[in-house]
C-alpha positions in Angstrom: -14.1 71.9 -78.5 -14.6 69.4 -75.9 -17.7 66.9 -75.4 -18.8 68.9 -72.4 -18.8 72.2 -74.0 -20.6 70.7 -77.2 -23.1 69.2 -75.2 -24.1 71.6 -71.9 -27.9 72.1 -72.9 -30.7 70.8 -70.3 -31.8 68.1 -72.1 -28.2 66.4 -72.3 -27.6 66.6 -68.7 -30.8 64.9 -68.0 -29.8 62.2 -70.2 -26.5 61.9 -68.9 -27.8 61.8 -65.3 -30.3 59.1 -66.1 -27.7 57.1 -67.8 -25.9 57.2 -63.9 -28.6 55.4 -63.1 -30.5 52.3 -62.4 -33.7 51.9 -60.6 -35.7 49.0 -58.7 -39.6 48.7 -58.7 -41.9 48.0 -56.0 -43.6 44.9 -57.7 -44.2 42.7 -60.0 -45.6 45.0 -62.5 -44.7 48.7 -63.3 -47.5 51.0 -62.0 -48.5 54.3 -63.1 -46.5 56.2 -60.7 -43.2 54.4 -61.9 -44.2 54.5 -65.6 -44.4 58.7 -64.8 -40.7 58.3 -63.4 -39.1 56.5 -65.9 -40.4 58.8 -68.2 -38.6 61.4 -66.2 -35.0 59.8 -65.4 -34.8 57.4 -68.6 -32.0 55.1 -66.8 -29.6 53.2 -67.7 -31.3 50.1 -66.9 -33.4 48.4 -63.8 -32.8 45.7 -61.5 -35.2 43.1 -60.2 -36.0 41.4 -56.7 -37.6 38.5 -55.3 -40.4 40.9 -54.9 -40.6 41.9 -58.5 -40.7 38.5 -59.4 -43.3 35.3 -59.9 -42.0 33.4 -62.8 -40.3 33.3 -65.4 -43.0 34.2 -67.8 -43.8 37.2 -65.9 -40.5 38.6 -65.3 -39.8 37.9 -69.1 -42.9 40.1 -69.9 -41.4 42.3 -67.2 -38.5 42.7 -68.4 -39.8 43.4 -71.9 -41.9 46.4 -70.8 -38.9 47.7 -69.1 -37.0 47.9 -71.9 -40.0 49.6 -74.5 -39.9 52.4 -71.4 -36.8 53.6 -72.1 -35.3 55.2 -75.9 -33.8 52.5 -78.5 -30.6 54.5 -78.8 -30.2 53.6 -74.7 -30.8 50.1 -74.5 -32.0 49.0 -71.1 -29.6 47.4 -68.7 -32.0 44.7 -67.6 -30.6 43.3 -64.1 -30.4 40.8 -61.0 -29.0 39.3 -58.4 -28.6 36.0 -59.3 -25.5 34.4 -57.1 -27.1 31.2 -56.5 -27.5 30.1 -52.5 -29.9 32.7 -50.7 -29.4 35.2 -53.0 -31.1 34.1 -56.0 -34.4 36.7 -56.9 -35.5 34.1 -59.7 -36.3 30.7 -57.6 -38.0 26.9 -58.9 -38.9 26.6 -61.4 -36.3 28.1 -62.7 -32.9 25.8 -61.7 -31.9 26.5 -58.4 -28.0 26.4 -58.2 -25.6 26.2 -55.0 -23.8 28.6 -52.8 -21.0 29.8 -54.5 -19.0 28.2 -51.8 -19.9 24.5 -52.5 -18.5 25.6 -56.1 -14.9 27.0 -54.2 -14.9 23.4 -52.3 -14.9 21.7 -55.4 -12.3 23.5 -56.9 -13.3 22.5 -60.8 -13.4 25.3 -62.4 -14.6 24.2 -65.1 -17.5 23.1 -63.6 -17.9 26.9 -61.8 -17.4 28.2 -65.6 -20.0 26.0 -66.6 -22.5 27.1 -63.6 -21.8 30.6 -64.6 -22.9 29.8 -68.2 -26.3 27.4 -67.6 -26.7 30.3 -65.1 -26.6 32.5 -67.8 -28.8 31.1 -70.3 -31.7 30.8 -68.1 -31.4 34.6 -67.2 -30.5 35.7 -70.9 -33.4 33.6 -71.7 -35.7 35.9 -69.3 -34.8 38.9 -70.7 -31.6 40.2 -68.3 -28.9 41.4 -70.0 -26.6 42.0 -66.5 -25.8 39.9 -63.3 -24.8 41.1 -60.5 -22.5 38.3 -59.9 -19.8 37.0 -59.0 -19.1 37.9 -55.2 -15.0 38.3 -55.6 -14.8 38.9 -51.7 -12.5 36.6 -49.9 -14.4 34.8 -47.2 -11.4 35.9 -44.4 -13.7 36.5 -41.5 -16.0 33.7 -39.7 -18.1 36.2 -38.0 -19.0 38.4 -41.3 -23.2 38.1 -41.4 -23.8 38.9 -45.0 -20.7 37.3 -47.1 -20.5 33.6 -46.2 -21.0 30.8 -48.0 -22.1 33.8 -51.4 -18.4 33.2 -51.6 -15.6 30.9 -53.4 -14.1 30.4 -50.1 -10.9 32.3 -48.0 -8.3 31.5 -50.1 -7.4 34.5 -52.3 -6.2 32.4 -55.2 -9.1 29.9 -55.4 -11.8 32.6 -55.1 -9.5 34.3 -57.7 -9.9 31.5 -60.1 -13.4 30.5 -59.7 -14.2 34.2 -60.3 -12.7 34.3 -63.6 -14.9 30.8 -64.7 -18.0 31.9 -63.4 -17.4 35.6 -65.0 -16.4 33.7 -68.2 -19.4 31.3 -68.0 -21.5 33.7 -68.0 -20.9 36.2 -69.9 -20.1 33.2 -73.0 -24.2 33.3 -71.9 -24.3 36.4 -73.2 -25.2 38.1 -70.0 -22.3 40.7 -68.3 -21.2 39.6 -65.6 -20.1 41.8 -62.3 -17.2 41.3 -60.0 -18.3 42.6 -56.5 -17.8 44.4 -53.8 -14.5 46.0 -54.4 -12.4 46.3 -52.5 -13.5 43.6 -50.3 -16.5 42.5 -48.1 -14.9 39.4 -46.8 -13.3 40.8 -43.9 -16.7 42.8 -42.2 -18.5 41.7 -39.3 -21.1 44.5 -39.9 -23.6 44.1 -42.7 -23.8 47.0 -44.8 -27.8 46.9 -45.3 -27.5 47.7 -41.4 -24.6 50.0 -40.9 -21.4 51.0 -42.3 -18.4 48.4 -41.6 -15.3 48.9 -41.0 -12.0 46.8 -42.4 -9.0 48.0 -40.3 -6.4 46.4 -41.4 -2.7 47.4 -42.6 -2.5 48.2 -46.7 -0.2 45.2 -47.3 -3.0 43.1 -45.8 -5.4 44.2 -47.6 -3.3 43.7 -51.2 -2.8 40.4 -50.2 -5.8 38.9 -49.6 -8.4 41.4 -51.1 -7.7 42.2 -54.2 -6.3 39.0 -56.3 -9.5 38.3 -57.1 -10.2 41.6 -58.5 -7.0 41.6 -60.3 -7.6 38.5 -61.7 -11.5 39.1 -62.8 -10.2 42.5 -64.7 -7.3 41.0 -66.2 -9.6 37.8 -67.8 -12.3 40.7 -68.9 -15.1 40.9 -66.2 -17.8 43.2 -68.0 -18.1 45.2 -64.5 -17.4 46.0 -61.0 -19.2 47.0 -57.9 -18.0 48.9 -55.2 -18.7 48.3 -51.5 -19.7 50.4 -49.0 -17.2 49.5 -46.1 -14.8 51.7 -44.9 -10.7 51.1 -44.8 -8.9 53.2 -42.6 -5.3 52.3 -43.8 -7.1 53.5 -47.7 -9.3 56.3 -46.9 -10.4 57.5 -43.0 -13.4 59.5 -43.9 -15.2 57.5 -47.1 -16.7 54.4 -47.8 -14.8 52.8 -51.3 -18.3 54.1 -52.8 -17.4 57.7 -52.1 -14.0 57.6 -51.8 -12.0 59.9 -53.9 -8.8 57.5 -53.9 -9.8 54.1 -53.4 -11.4 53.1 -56.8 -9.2 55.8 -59.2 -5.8 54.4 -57.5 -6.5 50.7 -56.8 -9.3 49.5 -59.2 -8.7 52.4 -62.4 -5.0 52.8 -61.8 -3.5 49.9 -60.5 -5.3 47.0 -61.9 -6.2 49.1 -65.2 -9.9 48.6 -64.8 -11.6 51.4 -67.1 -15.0 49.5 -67.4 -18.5 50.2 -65.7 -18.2 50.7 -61.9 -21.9 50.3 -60.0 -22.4 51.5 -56.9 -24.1 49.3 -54.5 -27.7 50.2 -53.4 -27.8 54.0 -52.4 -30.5 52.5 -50.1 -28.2 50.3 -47.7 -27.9 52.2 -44.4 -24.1 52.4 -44.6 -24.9 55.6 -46.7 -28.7 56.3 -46.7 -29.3 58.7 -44.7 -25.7 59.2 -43.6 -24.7 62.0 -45.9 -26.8 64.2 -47.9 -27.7 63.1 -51.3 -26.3 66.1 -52.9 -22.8 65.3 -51.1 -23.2 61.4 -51.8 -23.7 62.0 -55.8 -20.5 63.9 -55.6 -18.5 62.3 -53.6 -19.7 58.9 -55.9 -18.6 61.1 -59.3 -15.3 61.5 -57.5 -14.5 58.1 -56.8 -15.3 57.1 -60.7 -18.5 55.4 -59.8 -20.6 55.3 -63.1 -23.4 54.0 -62.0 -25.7 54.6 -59.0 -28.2 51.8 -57.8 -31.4 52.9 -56.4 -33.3 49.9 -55.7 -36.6 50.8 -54.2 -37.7 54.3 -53.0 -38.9 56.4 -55.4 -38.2 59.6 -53.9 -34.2 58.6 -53.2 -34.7 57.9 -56.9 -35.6 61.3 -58.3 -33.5 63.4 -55.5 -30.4 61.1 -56.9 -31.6 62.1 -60.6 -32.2 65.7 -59.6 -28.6 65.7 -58.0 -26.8 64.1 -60.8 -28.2 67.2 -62.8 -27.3 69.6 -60.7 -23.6 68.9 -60.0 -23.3 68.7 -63.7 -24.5 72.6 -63.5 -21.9 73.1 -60.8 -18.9 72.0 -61.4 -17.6 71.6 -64.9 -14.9 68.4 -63.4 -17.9 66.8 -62.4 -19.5 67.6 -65.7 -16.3 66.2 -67.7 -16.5 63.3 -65.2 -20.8 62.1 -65.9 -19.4 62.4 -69.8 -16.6 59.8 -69.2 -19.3 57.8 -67.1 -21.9 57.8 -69.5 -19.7 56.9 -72.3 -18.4 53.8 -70.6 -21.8 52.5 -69.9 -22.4 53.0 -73.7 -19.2 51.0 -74.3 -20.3 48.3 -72.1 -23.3 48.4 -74.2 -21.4 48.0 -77.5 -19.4 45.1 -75.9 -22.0 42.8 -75.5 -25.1 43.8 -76.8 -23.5 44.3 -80.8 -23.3 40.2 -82.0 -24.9 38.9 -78.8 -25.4 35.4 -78.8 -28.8 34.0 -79.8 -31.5 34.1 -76.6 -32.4 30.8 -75.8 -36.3 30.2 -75.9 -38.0 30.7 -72.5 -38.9 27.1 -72.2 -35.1 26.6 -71.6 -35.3 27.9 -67.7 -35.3 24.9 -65.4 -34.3 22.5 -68.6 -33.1 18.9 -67.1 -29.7 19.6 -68.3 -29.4 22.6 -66.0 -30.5 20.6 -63.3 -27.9 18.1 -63.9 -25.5 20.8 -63.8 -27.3 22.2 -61.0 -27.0 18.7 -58.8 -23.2 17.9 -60.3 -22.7 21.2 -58.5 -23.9 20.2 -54.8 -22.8 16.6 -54.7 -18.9 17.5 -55.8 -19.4 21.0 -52.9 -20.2 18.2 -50.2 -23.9 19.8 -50.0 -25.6 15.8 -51.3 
């Protein structure tokens, strides 16, 4: 008998739907209301923000409450944005590191691996267990408004290889890293927070230039990937790579062999919020062999998502089959890295000198001192 028909009751496809899913708070501490949800879903993990955070003792006790809130046989996935540049949720005095594009000027990669890693033990040694990092997405237009400088640069082949360091820096750390937004972000001139971009340009173009980095962060063992919301014509005229039923299962699982952790990114960004209904975006995300749905802020997104990720199990015994290959990926991922992790470094680590150092190396050989 197959998994899904041992395992149809209720109860399962709650679990299986909250293991779809991670969730954001509202602020630095977990309130009632959210303790009452978590309760509910019991995701996958959570992900943090500059709101959520005011140092690293706090999000360290943060991020241990997070993880009690959730059963031992589902470890929390405890996560961040932590690029370096503007996006960086965990500021001085923790170290403070470049844009990644200072790193793609220098071209040592060796020095980007070992960004990736003092990177890592200061967030390993704050309790996260996942970044959400590195931006893989080829720099290729001048007029894009939310890629820039968070990338290696616009060369396919050196964002390629300072992917790979910086995935292998950090997750040497201890802490999994994420290759994102597949297929590409570099080309937009939209920002997907805003509204949904469009990339219309011919396949070949977009093999060329997009997806060596990818290819290159799969083939050295990135932990996980993150799809984009940005449409491509030439791949798929109707969805978004989030909700397209082609673009991750041929490009990303197919062709470069990728059978790891997909994330979504945030269900919130108005390139989808709001666009579709939820019900059609948790299917359409099941087809297109997205594991893992990020809902970073709005409760009630948060428990129509859950509620939706039960249902279509109910529905549809495909999409059933489907949430049972998810979920056991994201428990793979899990066994990966969490079974003989390296030791977390004490908390009195974050913003060490030698990080600094590391930290300043960084800026003066990227021309930013």
């Amino acid at each position: 008998m197959s998994a899904v028909g041992q395992a149809t009751s209720l109860s399962d496809r709650k679990r299986r739907a909250g293991q779809r899913l991670i969730l954001g708070l509202a602020g630095p501490g977990v309130t009632d209301d959210e303790r009452r949800l978590i309760e509910l879903v019991r995701p996958a993990g959570f992900i943090l923000f500059a709101r959520n955070v005011e140092g690293p003792e706090q999000v360290h006790e943060l991020n241990r409450e997070l993880a009690s809130l959730v059963d031992d046989h589902d470890p929390a996935l405890l996560s961040v944005d932590q690029e370096g540049g503007r996006v960086a949720r965990v500021r001085a005095p923790a170290t403070e590191f470049p844009p990644m594009l200072a790193l793609g000027r220098a071209d040592d990669a060796a020095l980007t691996e070992d960004v990736g890693h003092t990177m890592g033990l200061e967030l390993r040694a704050m309790g996260f267990n996942l970044n959400f990092a590195p931006v893989a997405d080829v720099n290729s237009n001048p007029d894009n408004p939310v890629i820039g400088d968070r990338s290696f640069g616009d060369d396919p082949q050196t964002v390629a290889r300072h992917v790979v360091a910086y995935g292998r820096g950090m997750q040497r750390a201890g802490v999994i890293a994420t290759a994102k937004h597949f297929p590409g972000h570099g080309d937009t001139s939209v920002d997907s927070h805003l509204a949904l971009p469009i990339v219309d340009r011919p396949v070949a173009s977009l093999r060329a230039t997009e997806l060596p980095p990818f290819a290159a962060a799969v083939a050295a063992g990135i932990g996980t990937v993150m799809s984009s919301h940005v449409l491509f014509p030439a791949l798929d005229e109707d969805w978004p790579a989030t909700l397209s039923p082609t673009i991750l299962p041929t490009l990303l699982r197919e062709e470069l062999g990728f059978d790891g952790v997909v994330f979504s990114d945030d269900m919130e960004m108005r390139a989808v919020a709001g666009r579709w209904p939820v019900e059609v975006q948790v299917r359409q995300a099941t087809e297109a062999s997205v594991d893992v749905l990020l809902c970073c802020k709005d409760p009630e997104l948060q428990v129509a998502t859950f509620e939706a990720l039960v249902q279509l199990q109910e529905q549809s015994t495909p999409h059933e089959r489907a949430t049972v290959t998810s979920v056991k990926r994201v428990e793979a991922l899990r066994e990966r890295f969490f079974l003989d992790a390296p030791r977390v470094p004490e908390l009195t680590s974050v913003g060490h000198p030698d990080h600094r150092i590391v930290a300043a190396r960084a800026r003066h050989q990227g021309g930013l001192s």
